[in-house]
TORVEXZA-560525 format. One record per residue: x, z, y of N, C-alpha, C in turn; residue number from 1. Coordinates in nm, 2 decimals. Each point is the difference from the previous one (the first is absolute). Layout:
N
X|Z|Y|X|Z|Y|X|Z|Y|NUM
...
//
This chain:
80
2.10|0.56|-0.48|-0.08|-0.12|-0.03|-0.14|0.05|-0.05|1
-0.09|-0.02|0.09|-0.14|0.03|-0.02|-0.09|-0.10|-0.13|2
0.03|-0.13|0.02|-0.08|-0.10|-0.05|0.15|-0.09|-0.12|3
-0.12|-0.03|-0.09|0.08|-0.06|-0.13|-0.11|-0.12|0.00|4
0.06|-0.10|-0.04|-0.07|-0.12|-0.04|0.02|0.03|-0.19|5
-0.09|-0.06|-0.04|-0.03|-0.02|-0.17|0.00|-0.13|-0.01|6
0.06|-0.08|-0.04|0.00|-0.12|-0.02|-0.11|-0.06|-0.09|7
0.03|0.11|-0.14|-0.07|-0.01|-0.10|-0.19|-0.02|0.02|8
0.00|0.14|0.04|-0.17|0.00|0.09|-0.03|-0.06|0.11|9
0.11|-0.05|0.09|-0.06|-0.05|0.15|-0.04|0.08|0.07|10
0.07|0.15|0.00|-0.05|0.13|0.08|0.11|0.02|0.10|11
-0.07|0.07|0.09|0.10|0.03|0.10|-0.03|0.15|0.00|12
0.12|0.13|-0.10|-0.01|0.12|-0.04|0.03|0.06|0.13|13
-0.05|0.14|0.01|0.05|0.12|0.12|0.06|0.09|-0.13|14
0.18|0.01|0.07|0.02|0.08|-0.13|0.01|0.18|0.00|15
-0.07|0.05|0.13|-0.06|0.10|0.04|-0.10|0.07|-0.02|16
-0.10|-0.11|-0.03|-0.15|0.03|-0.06|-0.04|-0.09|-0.07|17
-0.15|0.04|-0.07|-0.03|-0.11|-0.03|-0.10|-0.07|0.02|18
0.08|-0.10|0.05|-0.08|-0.12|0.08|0.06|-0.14|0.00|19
-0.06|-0.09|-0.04|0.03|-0.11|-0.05|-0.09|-0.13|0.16|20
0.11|-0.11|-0.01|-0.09|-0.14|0.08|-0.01|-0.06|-0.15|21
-0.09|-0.08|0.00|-0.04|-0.08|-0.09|0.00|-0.15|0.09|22
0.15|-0.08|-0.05|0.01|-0.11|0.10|-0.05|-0.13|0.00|23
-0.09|-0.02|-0.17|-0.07|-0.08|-0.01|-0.13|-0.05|0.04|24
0.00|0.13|0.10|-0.14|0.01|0.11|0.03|0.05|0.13|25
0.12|-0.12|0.01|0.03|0.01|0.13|0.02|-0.16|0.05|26
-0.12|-0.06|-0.01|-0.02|-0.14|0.05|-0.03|-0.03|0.12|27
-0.02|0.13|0.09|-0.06|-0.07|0.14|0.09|0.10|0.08|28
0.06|-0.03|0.14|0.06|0.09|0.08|-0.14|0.13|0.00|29
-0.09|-0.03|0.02|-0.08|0.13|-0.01|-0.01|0.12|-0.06|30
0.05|-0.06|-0.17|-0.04|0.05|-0.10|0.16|0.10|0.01|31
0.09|-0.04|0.09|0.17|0.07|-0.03|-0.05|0.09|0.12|32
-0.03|-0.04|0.08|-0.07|0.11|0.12|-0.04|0.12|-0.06|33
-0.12|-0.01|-0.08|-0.08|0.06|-0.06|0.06|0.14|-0.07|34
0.11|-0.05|-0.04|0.04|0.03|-0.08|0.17|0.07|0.04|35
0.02|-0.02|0.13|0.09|0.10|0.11|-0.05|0.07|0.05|36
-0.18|-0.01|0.01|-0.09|0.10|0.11|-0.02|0.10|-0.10|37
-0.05|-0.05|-0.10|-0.06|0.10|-0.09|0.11|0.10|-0.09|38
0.16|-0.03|0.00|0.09|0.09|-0.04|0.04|0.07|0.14|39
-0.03|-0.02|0.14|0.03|0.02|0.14|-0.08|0.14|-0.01|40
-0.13|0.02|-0.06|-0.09|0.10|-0.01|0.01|0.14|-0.07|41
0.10|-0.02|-0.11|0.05|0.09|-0.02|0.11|0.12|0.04|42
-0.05|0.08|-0.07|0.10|0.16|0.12|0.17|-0.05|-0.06|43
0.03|-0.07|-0.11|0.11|0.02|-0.04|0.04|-0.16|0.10|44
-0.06|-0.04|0.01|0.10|-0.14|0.09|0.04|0.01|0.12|45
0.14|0.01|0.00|0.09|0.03|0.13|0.02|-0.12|0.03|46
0.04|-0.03|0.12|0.04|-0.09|0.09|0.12|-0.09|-0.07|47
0.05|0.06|-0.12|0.13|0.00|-0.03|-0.07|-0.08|-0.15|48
-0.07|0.06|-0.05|-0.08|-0.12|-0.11|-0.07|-0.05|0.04|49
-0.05|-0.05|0.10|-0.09|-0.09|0.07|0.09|-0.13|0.01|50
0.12|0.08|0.07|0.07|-0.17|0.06|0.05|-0.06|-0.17|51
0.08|0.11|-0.04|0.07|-0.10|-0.15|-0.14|-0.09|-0.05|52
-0.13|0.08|0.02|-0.10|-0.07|-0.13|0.04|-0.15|0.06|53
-0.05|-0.02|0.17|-0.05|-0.08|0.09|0.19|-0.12|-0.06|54
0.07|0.05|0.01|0.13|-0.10|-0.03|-0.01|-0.02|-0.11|55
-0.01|0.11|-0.14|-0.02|-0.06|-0.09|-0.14|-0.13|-0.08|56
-0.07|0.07|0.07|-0.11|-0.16|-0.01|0.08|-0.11|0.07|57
0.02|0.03|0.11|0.06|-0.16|0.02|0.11|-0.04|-0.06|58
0.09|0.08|-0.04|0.11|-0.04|-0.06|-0.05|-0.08|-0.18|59
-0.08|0.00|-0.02|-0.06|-0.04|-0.08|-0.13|-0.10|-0.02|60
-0.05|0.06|0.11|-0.13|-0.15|0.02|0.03|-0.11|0.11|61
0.08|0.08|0.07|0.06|-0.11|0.14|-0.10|-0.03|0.08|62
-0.12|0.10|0.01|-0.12|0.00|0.11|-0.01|-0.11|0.05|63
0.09|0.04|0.14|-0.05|-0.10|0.13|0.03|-0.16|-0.05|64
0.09|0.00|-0.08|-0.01|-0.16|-0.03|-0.15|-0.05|-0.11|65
0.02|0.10|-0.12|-0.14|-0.04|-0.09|-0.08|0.02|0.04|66
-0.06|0.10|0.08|-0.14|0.06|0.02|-0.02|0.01|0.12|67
0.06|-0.01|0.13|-0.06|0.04|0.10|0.10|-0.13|0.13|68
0.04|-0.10|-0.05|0.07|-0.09|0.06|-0.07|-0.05|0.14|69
0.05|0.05|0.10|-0.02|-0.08|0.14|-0.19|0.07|0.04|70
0.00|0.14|-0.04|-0.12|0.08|-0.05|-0.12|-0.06|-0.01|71
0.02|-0.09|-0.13|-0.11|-0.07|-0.08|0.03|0.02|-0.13|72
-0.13|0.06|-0.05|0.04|0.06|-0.14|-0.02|-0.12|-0.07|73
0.14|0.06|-0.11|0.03|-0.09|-0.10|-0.04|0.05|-0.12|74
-0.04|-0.04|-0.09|-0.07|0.09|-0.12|0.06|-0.06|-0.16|75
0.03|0.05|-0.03|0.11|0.02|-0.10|-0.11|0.01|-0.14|76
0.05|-0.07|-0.07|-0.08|0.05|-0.14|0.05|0.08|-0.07|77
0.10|0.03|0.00|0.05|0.15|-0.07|0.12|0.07|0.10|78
0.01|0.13|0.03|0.11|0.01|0.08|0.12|0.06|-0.13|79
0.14|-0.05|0.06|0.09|0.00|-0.11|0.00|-0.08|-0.09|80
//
């Protein structure tokens, strides 16, 4: 298991390195994009922590229904 949710902070931990999502600024499908491209860029992200991050955000924000439903962004005022 690559990725930990913090309930406490509203983080979404890598427990490999360190590297934190900060989910309270994750209000626009954009901003979650942003934020799979820009951990995608690093030499340590495998294919293999790519996909968990990509499940675990949804498994927790529920994407395509809150933010990106019928692909019209939905914009969230806080994610989580």
């Amino acid at each position: 298991m690559y990725w930990i949710y913090n309930k406490k902070h509203k983080i979404l931990d890598c427990t490999i390195h360190n590297y934190w999502i900060d989910l309270k600024r994750c209000k626009t499908s954009a901003q979650i994009l942003d934020w799979i491209i820009q951990i995608s860029h690093k030499n340590w992200a495998t294919n293999e922590i790519l996909g968990e991050l990509v499940k675990s955000l949804d498994n927790l924000l529920n994407i395509q229904e809150n933010y990106c439903s019928g692909g019209t962004e939905q914009t969230k005022k806080e994610g989580v």
